[in-house]
MIMI-635819 format. One line per field, with one value per residue (C-alpha): x, y, z; residue number from 0. Coordinates in steps of 0.2 Angstrom, whole numbers, plus 2048, in hexadecimal, padded with zeros to 3 digits. Example, Ala and Ser with C-alpha at 12.3 -4.5 7.8 and 13.67 -1.06 7.14 Angstrom:
east (83E, 844)
north (7EA, 7FB)
up (827, 824)
nr (0, 1)
***
This chain:
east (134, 135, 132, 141, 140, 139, 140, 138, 13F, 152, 154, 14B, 15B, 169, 161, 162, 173, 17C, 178, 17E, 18D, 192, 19B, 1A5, 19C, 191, 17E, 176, 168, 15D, 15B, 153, 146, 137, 12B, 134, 127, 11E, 10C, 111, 0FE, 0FF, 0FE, 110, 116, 123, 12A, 12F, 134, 124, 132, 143, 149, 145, 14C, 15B, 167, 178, 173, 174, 185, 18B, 19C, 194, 18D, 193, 19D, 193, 181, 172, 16D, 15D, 14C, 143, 130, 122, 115, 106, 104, 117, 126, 131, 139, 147, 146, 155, 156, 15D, 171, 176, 182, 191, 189, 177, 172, 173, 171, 162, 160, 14E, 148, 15A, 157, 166, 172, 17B, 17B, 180, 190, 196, 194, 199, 1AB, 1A7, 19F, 1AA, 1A8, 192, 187, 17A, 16B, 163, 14E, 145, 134, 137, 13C, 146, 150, 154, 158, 164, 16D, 170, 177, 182, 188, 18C, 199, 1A0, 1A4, 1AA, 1B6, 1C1, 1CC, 1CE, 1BA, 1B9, 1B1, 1A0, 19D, 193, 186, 174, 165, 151, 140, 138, 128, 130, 120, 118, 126, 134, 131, 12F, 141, 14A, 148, 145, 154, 15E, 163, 170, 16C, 15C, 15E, 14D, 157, 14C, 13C, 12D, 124, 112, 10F, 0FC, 0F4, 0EA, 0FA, 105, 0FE, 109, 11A, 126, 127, 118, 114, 110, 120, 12B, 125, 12A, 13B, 13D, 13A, 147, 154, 15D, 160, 16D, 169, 165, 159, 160, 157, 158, 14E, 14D, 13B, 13B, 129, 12E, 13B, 132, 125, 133, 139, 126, 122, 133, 133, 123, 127, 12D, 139, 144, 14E, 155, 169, 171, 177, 189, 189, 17F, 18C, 19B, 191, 19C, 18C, 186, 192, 18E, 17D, 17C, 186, 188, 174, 16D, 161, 16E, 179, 168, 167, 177, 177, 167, 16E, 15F, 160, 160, 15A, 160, 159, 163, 158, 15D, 153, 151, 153, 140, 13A, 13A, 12C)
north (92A, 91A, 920, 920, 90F, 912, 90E, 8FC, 8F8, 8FF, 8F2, 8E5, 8E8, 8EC, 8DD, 8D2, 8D9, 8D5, 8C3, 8C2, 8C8, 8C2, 8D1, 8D0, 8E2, 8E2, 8E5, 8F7, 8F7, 902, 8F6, 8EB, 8F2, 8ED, 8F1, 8EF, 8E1, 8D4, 8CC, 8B9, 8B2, 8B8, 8AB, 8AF, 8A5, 89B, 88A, 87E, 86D, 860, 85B, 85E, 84E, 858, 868, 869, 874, 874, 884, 88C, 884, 87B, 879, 86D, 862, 850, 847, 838, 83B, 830, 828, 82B, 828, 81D, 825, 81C, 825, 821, 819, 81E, 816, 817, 828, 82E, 83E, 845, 843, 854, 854, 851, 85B, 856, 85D, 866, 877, 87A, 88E, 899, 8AB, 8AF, 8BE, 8C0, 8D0, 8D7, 8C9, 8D1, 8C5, 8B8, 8C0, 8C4, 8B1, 8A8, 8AB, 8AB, 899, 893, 880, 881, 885, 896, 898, 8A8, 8A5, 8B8, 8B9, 8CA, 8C6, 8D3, 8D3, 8BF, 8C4, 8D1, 8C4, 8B8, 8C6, 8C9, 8B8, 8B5, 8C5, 8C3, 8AF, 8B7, 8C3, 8B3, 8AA, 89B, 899, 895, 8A3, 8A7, 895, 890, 89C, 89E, 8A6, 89E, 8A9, 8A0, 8A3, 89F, 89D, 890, 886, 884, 871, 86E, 873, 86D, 85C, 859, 860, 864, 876, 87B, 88E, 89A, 8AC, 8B9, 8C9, 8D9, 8D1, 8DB, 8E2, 8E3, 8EE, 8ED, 8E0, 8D9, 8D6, 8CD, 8BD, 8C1, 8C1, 8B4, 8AF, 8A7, 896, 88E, 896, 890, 87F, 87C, 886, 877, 86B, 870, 873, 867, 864, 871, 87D, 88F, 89D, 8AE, 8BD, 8D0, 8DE, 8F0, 8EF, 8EA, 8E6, 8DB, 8D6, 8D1, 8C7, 8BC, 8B9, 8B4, 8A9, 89F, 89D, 895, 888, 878, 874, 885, 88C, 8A0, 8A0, 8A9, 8BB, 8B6, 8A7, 8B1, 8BF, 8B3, 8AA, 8B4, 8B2, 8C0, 8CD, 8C8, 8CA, 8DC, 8E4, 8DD, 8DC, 8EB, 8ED, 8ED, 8F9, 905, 903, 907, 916, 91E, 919, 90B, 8FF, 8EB, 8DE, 8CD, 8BD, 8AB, 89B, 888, 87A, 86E, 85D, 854, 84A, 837, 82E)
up (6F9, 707, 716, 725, 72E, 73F, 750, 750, 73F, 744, 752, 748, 73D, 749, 750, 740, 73A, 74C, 747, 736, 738, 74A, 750, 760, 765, 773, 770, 773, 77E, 777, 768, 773, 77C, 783, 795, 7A5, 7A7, 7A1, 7A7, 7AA, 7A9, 798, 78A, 784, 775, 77B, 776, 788, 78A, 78E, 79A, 79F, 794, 785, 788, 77A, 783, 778, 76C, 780, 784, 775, 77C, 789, 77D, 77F, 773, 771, 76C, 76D, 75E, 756, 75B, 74D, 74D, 745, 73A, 738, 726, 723, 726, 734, 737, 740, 74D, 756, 76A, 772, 772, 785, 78E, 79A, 7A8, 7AD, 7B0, 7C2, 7C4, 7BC, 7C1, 7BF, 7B4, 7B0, 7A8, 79F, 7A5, 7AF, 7BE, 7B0, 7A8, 7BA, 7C0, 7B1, 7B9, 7C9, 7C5, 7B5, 7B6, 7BA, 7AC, 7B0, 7A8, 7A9, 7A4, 79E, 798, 78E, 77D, 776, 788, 787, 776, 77D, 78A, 77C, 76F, 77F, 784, 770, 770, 780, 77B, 769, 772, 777, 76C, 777, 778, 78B, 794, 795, 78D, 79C, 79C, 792, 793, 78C, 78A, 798, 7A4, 7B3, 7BD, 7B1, 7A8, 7B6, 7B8, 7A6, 7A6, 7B5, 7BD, 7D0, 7DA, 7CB, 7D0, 7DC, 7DC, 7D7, 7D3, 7D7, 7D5, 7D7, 7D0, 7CB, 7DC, 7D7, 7E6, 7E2, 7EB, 7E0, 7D5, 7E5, 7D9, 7CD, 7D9, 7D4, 7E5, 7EE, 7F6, 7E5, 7DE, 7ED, 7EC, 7DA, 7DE, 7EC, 7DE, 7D5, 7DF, 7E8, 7FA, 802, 7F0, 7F6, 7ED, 7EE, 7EF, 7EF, 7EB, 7EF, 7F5, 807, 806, 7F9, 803, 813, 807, 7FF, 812, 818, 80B, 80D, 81C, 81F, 810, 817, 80C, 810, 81E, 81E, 81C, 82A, 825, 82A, 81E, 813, 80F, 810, 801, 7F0, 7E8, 7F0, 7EC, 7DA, 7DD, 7E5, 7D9, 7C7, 7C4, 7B7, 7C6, 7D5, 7CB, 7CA, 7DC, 7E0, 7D5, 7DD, 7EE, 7F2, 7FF, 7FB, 806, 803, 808, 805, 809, 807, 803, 80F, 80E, 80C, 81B, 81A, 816)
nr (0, 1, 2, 3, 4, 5, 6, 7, 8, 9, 10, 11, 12, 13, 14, 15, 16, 17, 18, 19, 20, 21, 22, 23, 24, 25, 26, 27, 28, 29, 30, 31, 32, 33, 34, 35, 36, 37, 38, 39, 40, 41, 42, 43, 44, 45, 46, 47, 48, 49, 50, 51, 52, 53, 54, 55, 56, 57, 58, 59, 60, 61, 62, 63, 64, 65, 66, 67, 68, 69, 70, 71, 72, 73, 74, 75, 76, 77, 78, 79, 80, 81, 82, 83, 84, 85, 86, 87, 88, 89, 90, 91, 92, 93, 94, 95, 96, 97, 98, 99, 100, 101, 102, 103, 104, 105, 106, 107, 108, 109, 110, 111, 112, 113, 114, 115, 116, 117, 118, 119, 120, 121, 122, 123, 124, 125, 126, 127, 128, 129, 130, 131, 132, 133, 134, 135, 136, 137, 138, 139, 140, 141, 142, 143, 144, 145, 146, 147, 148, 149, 150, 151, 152, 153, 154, 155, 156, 157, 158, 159, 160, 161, 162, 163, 164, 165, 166, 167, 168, 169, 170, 171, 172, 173, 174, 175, 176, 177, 178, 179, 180, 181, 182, 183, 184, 185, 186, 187, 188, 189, 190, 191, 192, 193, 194, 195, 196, 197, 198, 199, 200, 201, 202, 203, 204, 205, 206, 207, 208, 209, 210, 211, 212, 213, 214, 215, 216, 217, 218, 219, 220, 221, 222, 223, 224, 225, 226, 227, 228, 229, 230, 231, 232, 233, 234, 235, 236, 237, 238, 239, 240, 241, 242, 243, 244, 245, 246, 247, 248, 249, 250, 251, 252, 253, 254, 255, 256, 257, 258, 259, 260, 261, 262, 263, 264, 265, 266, 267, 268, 269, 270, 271, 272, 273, 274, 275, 276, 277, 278, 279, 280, 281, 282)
***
């Protein structure tokens, strides 16, 4: 007699069968999980532009491709005959918003909205949870007839803290998104913080002049180490509080994360931090 398919095997095929069939109902959780965290000096197996040219992002936001595609690249072979390789399909306009360890997405679906002419990318290093986003951003765009909402919004399996500029060119971001990263209250573990002055530096690559990086935890430690580190980079500068909570943005922010709504339920404080990238100095 076969045995009963364990847990692993069930949302392998809940997993599977979502797919095949492309139901309009939203994915369950608890087929999806995995550790709260991941070790990002691990050797993940991930698959990352060698530069931002080569990233293909229509399967993320196919209704943005462009009409007009480029015309294939002739390759030559060694001892072959000339071969033809596709160039990624362009898009009519960039990704200019990523939320960091997205998590669940729910930063993203609240957003999409909120932003419905910008494309927002959310980038997770846990499998099963990007998994999870996507299966999530396929239902929601199901649920509409007219296929325009939630069509600007997509989430990659990503290591933020090696690959961002393999993704992004210089100042091509308007807004980042670190939402109730991982602590790592050890000390010997502050390494692993996705914000640092390495971190911050290819942040301020990224983004473009006048482009902000939001943050909010529940950890004021956390906190006050996010506000440090920024502050003494040179190409940031703290957002005052009254712009900051003017900025609608934020409201998002607090409350529609998985995280925030956590918070909220325990009765938690969030500290909240907005800083803008400077313009660079003249040489």
């Amino acid at each position: 007699m076969p045995h009963a398919p364990n847990k692993k095997q069930k949302r392998q095929d809940y997993r599977e069968a979502l797919k095949e069939n492309g139901t309009t109902k939203m994915p369950k959780k608890k087929f999806y999980r995995q550790r709260a965290h991941a070790n990002p000096f691990s050797d993940h197996r991930l698959t990352y532009p060698t530069r931002p040219e080569d990233m293909d992002w229509s399967t993320f936001f196919p209704s943005f491709v462009a009409d007009t595609q480029p015309d294939p690249i002739p390759e030559a072979t060694e001892g072959a005959e000339t071969t033809e390789t596709s160039t990624p399909k362009k898009l009519t306009k960039d990704v200019e918003v990523v939320d960091i360890g997205c998590g669940f997405g729910g930063l993203l679906v609240a957003l999409s909205p909120v932003m419905p002419d910008t494309l927002l990318l959310g980038m997770e290093i846990r499998s099963q949870v990007t998994e999870f986003v996507q299966d999530r951003i396929k239902a929601l765009r199901a649920k509409d007839p007219e296929k325009k909402q939630y069509q600007n919004i997509g989430c990659i399996r990503a290591n933020t803290m090696k690959f961002l500029p393999n993704f992004f060119r210089k100042g091509q971001l308007s807004k980042i998104f670190i939402c109730f990263p991982d602590p790592h209250f050890k000390q010997r573990k502050h390494k692993a913080r996705i914000v640092s002055t390495t971190l911050n530096s290819e942040y301020a690559y990224v983004l473009r002049p006048g482009g902000i990086v939001y943050t909010i935890t529940d950890v004021e430690d956390l906190h006050d180490w996010m506000v440090q580190h920024f502050d003494a980079h040179p190409s940031f500068e703290r957002v005052p509080e009254g712009e900051q909570y003017a900025d609608a943005c934020v409201g998002v922010m607090r409350t529609e994360t998985e995280e925030g709504k956590k918070v909220e339920r325990n009765q938690g404080q969030k500290f909240v931090a907005l800083f803008r990238r400077l313009e660079d100095p003249p040489w």
